[in-house]
C-alpha positions in Angstrom: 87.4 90.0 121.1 87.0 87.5 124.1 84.8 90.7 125.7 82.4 91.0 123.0 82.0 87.5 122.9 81.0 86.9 126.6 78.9 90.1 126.6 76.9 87.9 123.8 76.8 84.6 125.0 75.5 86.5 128.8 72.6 88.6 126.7 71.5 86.4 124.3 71.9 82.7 125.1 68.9 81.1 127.1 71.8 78.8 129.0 74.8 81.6 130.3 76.4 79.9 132.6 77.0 76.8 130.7 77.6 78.8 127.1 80.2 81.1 129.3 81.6 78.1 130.6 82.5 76.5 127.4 84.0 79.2 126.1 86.6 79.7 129.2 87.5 75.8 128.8 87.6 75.1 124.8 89.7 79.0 124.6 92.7 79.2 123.0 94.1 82.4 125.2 92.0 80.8 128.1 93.9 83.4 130.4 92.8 86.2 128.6 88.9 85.1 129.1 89.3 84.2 132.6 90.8 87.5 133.1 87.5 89.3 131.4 85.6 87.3 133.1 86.7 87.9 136.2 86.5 91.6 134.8 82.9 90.9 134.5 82.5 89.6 138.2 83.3 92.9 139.7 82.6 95.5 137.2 80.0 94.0 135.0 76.3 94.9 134.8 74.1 93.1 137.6 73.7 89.8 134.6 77.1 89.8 133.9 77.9 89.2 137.1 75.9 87.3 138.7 76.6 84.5 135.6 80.3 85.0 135.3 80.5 84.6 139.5 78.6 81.5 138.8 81.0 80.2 136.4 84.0 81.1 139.1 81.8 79.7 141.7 82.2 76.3 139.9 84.9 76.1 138.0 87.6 77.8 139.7 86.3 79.6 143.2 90.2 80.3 144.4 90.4 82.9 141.3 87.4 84.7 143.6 89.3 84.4 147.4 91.0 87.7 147.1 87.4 89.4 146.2 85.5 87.8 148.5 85.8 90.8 151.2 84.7 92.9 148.8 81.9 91.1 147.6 80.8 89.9 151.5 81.0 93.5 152.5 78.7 94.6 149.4 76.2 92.1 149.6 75.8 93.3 153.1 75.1 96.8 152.4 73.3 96.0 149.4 71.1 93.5 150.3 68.0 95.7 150.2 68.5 96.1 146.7 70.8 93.8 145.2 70.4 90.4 145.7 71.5 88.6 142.9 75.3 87.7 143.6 74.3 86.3 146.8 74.2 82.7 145.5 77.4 82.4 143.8 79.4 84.0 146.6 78.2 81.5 148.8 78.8 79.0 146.6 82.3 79.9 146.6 82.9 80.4 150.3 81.6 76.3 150.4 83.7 75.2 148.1 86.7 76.8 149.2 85.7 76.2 152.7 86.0 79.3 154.2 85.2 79.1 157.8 85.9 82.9 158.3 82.6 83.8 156.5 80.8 82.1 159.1 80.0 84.9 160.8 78.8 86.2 157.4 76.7 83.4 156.4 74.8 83.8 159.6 73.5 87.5 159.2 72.6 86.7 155.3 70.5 83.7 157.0 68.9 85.3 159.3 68.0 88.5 156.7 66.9 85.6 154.5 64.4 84.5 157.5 63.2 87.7 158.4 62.5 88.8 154.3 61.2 85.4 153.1 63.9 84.8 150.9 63.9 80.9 150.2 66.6 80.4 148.3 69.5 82.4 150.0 67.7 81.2 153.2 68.2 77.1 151.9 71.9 78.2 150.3 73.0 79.9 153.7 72.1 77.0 155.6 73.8 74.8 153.9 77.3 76.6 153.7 76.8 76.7 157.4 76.0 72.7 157.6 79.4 72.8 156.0 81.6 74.8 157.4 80.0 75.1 161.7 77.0 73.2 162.0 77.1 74.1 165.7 76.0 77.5 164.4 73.0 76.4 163.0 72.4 73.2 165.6 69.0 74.9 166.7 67.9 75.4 163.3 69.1 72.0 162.9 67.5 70.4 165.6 63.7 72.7 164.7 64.0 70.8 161.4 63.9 67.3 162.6 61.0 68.8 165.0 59.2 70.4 162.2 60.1 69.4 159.0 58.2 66.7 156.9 60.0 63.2 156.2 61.3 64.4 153.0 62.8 67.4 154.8 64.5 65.7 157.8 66.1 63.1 155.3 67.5 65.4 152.5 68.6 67.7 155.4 70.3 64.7 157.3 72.1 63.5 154.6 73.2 66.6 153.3 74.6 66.5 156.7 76.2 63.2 156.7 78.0 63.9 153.7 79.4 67.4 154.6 80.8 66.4 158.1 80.5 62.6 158.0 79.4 60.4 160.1 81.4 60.4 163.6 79.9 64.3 163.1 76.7 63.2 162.3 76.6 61.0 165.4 77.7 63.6 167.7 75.4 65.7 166.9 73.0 63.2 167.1 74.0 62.9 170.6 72.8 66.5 171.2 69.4 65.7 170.9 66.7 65.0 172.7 65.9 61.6 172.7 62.7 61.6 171.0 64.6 63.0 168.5 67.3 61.1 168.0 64.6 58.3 167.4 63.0 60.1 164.5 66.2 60.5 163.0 66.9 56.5 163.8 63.8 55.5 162.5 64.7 57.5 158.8 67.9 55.9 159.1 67.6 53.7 155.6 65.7 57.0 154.0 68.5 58.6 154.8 71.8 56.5 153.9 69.4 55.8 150.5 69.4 59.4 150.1 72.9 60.0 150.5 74.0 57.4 148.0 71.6 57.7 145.7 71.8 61.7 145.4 74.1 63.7 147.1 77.3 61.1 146.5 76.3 61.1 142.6 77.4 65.0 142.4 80.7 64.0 144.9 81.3 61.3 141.4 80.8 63.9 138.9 83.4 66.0 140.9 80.6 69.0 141.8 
C-alpha cells in the first residue's frame, strides 16, 4: 500500500518533498516506507527520484552512503542527459561530509561552468567550501575580486560557518592584501549575515 501511496503523493501533490516526507515520519510501518522509498531513489522514474533522494538528502543521508558510488558514477556518465539527481546527491555528500567526493564535486563544478548550469554550479561550490575549500581557493579568491557586495558577504559567511573562523582567517591570510581589506571592510555585513541567516537553519537543525 505504502507504494501506491508515494507514487501519488510524488504525481499529484504540488509540494512532494514535503507530502513524501510526512508520510515517512507520521507512518506506522515507517521501515516499510523508508525501504520503498529508498526503492524509489534507485529504480524510480526520473520524478520519483529525484523527490525521494531529496527527502533522504534531508532526513536521513546515511540511508544513501552505500549508493552514493553508484549514483556519483551515474551522474557522471549521465550528465548530458540527466541532470536532475545532481542536487540531492550533493546534498548528501555535505551533510554526511564526505571528503572522498571531492574529487567528484570538482568535475560536476567545472561541467556546471563550462554548460551554464547555475544551480549545480552554486551547490558544487558550496559542498566544496565544506568539505576542501583549498580546492576551490581560486574560485574563492575571483569572488571577492569580482563578486558584488551581496556576493562576497553571503559567500564569506557561508564560509565562516562551514569551517569557522581560525579557517576563515587563514585563508584570509592567503590573500592579497587588497583583498583581505575588502573582506575587512564587509566584516559587520558579514558576521550580520552569518547570524542573522545562515545560523537560523544551524537552530532549526538543517
Amino acid at each position: 500500500m505504502s507504494k501506491e501511496h508515494l507514487s501519488e503523493l510524488i504525481h499529484k501533490s504540488d509540494e512532494a518533498v514535503y507530502d513524501v516526507s510526512a508520510f515517512l515520519n507520521e507512518a506506522d510501518n515507517r521501515d516499510v516506507v523508508l525501504k520503498d522509498v529508498l526503492n524509489l531513489c534507485m529504480n524510480g522514474t526520473p520524478k520519483e527520484r529525484f523527490i525521494c533522494l531529496t527527502v533522504l538528502a534531508n532526513e536521513q543521508p546515511e540511508l544513501l552512503k552505500e549508493k552514493l558510488p553508484f549514483l556519483t558514477s551515474e551522474i557522471l556518465h549521465t550528465l548530458d542527459s540527466n541532470q536532475r539527481i545532481t542536487l540531492p546527491v550533493l546534498s548528501t555528500i555535505m551533510n554526511l561530509k564526505l571528503v572522498e567526493y571531492v574529487q567528484f564535486c570538482s568535475k560536476l563544478l567545472e561541467y556546471a561552468k563550462e554548460n551554464d548550469l547555475p544551480q549545480i554550479k552554486s551547490m558544487a561550490f558550496r559542498v566544496l567550501i565544506s568539505l576542501d575549500w583549498k580546492s576551490v581557493q581560486d574560485s574563492l579568491q575571483q569572488v571577492i575580486e569580482q563578486g558584488n557586495e551581496r556576493k562576497v558577504v553571503d559567500t564569506m559567511a557561508y564560509f565562516r560557518l562551514k569551517n569557522g573562523d581560525v579557517e576563515f582567517e587563514s585563508f584570509l591570510s592567503s590573500l592579497p592584501e587588497e583583498l583581505q581589506q575588502k573582506v575587512s571592510n564587509l566584516d559587520i555585513a558579514i558576521s550580520g549575515r552569518l547570524e542573522t541567516h545562515y545560523m537560523q537553519y544551524v537552530m532549526r537543525g538543517r
